[in-house]
C-alpha positions, 0 to 999 in steps of 0.5 A: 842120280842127280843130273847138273848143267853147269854153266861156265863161261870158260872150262880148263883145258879148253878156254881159261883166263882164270880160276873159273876154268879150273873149277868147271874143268875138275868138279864134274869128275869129282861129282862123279863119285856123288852120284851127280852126273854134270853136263857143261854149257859152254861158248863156242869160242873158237878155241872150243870149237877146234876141239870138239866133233858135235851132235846138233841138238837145237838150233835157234833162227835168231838168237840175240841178231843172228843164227845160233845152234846148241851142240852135244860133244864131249872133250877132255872127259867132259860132257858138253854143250856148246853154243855155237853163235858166230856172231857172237863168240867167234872172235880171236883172243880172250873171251871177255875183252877185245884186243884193246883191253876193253870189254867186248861193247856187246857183251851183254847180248853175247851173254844173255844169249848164253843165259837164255840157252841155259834157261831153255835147257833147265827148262826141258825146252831142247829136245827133252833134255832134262836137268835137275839144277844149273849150277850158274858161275858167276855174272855170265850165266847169272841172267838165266835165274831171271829168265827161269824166274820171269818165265817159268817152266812146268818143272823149275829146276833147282838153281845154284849161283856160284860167286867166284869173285864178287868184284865182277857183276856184268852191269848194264845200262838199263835200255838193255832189258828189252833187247834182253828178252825181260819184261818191264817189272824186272827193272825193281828192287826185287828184280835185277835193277842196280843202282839205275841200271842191270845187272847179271849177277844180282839175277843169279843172287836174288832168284836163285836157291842157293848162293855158295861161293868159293871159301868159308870165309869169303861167305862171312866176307861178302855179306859185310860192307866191307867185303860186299861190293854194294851187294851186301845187303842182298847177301846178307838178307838171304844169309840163310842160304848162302855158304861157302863150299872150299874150291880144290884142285886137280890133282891129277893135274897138279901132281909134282910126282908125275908133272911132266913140266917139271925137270924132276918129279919128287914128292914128299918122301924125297923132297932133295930132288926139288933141288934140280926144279928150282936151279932149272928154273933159275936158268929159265928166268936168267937168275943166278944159280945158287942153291941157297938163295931164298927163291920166292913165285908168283903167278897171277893177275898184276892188280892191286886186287892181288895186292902186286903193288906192294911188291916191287917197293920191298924187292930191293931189300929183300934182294939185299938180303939174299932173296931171288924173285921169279915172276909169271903175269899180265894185268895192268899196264903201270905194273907190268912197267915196274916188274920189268924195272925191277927185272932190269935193275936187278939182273940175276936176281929178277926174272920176269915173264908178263903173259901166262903159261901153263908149263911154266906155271907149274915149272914156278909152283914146283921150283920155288922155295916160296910162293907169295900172294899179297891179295886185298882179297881173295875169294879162294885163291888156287894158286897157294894150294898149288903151292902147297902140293909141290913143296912151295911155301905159300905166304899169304894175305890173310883173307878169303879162302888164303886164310881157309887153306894156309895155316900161319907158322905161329909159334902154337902152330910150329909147336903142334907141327901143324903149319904150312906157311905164313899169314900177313895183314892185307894191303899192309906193306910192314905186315908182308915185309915181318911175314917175308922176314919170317919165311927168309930166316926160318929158311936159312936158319931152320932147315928141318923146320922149313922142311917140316912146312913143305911136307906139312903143305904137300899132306894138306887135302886139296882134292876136290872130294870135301867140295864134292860131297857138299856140292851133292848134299846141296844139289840133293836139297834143291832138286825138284820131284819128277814130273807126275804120270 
């Protein structure tokens, strides 16, 4: 048995605002079956709190300027601790970003006290818990390497840093390493120094064991200058233990036969009740209701990272031609703009929600003809395999784990019956504009071949067993022996 602190800044269905939550929400269950027995850190946001009923396992007289306690609770099948720090994280709202669109300005304290209550766990500093690894996703938990590596314990745990997206690296002005609690040397180029300031992530990548990230070719990826967002070097000098463990999904969760938020389930075996979930959904987004329209989805974030820039230039065309377009997101306020534009200058034909909802989102993935995602990159992507398991076509950027979980209709692939979507070339308007052509006339013309596509997709492994077993085999690895009699 391996015993793992995962520590994650949000967990599903508890606190999300992305992929990061998926992941810490599902994985523990699927590590079940490994022999790998997870335990969560996680905020005492608000939202967290309200959910939980806790045991009191450590409480802290002054944790980053004010009290703090680490609770045991278990919620939604999940084994917890939260950190309840009031000062710090009972606030309204999304967990990293005020009601201004800016990041909280003491950001830095809120998660360094989250990464020093990781380390004192992983260290055997509470109340005898004792873990084998911590598994750090991303910048927030990023800083307890450093303090595991500045202040070492009898007995280090073995220490994972998950990248979920690279783009993210919790950088900070450098006055802040006392406050921090780190002493003076880790201002270095070993240390956790970043171009004349701090940063969280480059902790987590520079004292962990390993380095995974969330799919194969987002790996290769990071570790070039293209992809490496100033860290490459880094990532490339440690390539021998980086890897990247392909995320999956919930598929209990997303389960087009049992989903409650669909107005019909199917499955592959009666893909001709799908019919009922998109004219539901063309009356929810007010569009009109024509069975043979080429419906295409998108559920997201609005950034040019997800490449939605390069959709509303193309939409008119598309429109002309026969398509319809079903919209769910939030994210920058100029593209927000140009989707109510597009929704308002083509009425029946566009429907746009700006914000996020879950219901709806599943409602998008299982009544839709096409899903589309024109990332610039990605490093996993969750979106297209929902697609993929409710019969939603997925055409998307070839990048990141969107290359590692669609495989390209290409004439070899459709002759090998093998497919389940369509690939373009990123940031690339003409290469999205051939692949929606492609997706548009294989729809209208090759009913039994875009059938074939859908089932292709809906077979397609999503689950998080594969992930699983690697993520055990890794933990295994790094797992220090037991404390001598």
């Amino acid at each position: 048995m391996i015993r793992l602190l995962s520590v994650a800044s949000e967990v599903y269905p508890l606190v999300k605002t992305g992929g990061l939550a998926d992941v810490a929400g599902a994985l523990p269950a699927a590590l079940a079956q490994e022999g790998v027995v997870t335990t969560t850190l996680v905020p005492g946001y608000p939202a967290v709190l309200a959910a939980i009923e806790g045991e009191r396992l450590h409480a802290y007289p002054d944790l980053a300027g004010g009290p703090a306690t680490l609770v045991r609770a278990k919620a939604a099948n999940l084994d917890l601790i939260v950190l309840d720090a009031p000062h710090l994280f009972e606030r309204p709202g999304n967990p990293y970003l005020g009601f201004d669109g800016e990041d909280w300005p003491d950001n830095a304290h809120r998660f360094g006290a989250f990464a020093r209550a990781a380390a004192d766990l992983g260290s055997g500093r509470v109340d005898g818990l004792v873990f084998d690894v911590l598994q750090l996703h991303d910048w927030q938990a990023g800083l307890a390497a450093a303090y595991l590596h500045y202040d070492p314990p009898a007995r280090r745990p073995g220490v994972v840093a998950t990248i979920h997206n690279l783009a993210f690296q919790g950088v900070f002005p450098a006055w802040l390493l006392g406050p921090l609690g780190l002493p003076a040397e880790a201002f270095a180029l070993d240390g956790i120094e970043y171009y004349g300031q701090i940063s969280f992530l480059k902790a987590a990548l520079i004292f962990a064991d390993r380095i995974t990230t969330v799919s194969p070719t987002y790996a290769t990826e990071i570790m070039s200058e293209a992809g490496g967002m100033g860290l490459h070097g880094l990532l490339a000098g440690r390539g021998e233990v980086v890897s990247g463990i392909l995320n999956g999904i919930d598929t209990e969760v997303w389960n087009p036969a049992t989903d409650p938020a669909l107005a019909v389930t199917f499955d592959a075996a009666d893909l001709d009740r799908r019919a009922a979930n998109k004219a539901a959904l063309q009356r929810v987004f007010g569009l009109d209701e024509d069975p043979g329209a080429f419906l295409i989805g998108s559920v997201g974030r609005l950034t040019e990272q997800k490449g939605m820039d390069l959709l509303p230039p193309l939409m008119p065309e598309l429109i002309a031609g026969g398509a319809q377009f079903a919209m769910l997101g939030s994210g920058e306020a100029g593209l927000e703009a140009a989707f109510a534009d597009l929704a308002a200058a083509h009425p029946g034909a566009v429907g746009v929600r700006i914000g996020y909802d879950e219901a709806l989102a599943h409602a998008i993935e299982g009544g839709v003809d096409a899903f589309v995602m024109p990332s610039r990159f990605e490093p996993c992507g969750l979106t297209q395999m929902y697609a993929l398991r409710y019969g939603a076509v997925p055409i998307v950027a070839r990048v990141g784990g969107l290359a590692d979980t669609v495989i390209d209709a290409s004439p070899y692939a459709l002759a090998q019956g093998v497919a389940t979507g369509f690939h373009f070339a990123p940031g690339s308007d003409a290469s999205l504009r051939a692949a929606l052509a492609r997706a548009m006339a294989m729809f209208a013309a090759e009913p039994k071949a875009w059938a074939r596509l859908q089932r292709n997709g809906m077979a397609t492994d999503v689950s998080w067993a594969s992930a699983a077993r690697q993520y055990a085999a890794l933990f295994a690895a790094i797992t220090p022996p037991p404390f001598s009699a």
